[in-house]
N, C-alpha and C positions, 0 to 999 in steps of 0.2 A: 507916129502912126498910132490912130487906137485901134486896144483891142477890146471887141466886142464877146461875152459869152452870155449865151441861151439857158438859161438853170432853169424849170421849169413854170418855163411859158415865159418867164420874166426875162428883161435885157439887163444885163448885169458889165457894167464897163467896170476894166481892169482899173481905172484909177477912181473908181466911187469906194473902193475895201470894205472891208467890214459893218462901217459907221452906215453906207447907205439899207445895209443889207439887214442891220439893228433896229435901221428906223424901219424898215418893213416889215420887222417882228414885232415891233411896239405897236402900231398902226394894226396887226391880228388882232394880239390881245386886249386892245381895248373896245374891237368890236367885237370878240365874244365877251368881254364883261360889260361889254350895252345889251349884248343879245341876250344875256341872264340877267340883267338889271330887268330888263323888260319884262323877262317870261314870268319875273318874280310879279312886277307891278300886275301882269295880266292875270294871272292866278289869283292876286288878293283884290284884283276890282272885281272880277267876278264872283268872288264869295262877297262880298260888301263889304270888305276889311279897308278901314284906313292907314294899312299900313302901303297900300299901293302909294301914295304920294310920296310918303318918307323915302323908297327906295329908288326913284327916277330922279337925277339929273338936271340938272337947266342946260346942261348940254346937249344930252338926250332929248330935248325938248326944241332945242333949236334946231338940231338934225331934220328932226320927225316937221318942222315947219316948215322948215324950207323945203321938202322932199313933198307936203303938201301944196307950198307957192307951185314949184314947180311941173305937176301933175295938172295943177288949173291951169297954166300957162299954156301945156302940151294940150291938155283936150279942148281950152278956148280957140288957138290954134286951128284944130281940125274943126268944132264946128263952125269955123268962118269960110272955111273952107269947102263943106256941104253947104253952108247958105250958099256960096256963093257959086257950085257948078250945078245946085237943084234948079236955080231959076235959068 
């Protein structure tokens, strides 16, 4: 029989332990330390500094692309969707 626990908002099964529970702590931390990689980069492009490049990522940069693919995908989507119930 499993058993299932509710820990906040998350499904937590008795036989995932620890290790799953570590890897959801790791998985935080590394998007607050994209989310301050970023706010650093965003701060020194807008002063014109070149340190903005130094401080991002090429992982940060694949995130940020894909999340771009997929944003055009969603809105080509719906305007096919308006061409096609306007006529």
């Amino acid at each position: 029989m499993e058993v299932v626990y509710f820990y906040w908002g998350l499904c937590y099964r008795a036989d995932w332990g620890p290790l799953y529970y570590s890897h959801i702590q790791a998985e935080h931390r590394d998007c607050v330390e994209r989310a301050q990689r970023l706010a650093v980069a965003k701060e020194a492009l807008s002063s014109g500094s070149d340190f903005a490049a130094q401080s991002v990522k090429m992982e940060d940069l694949l995130i940020y692309l894909r999340h771009l693919i997929c944003q055009h995908h969603s809105v080509r989507k719906v305007n096919q969707y308006l061409r096609v119930s306007h006529h």
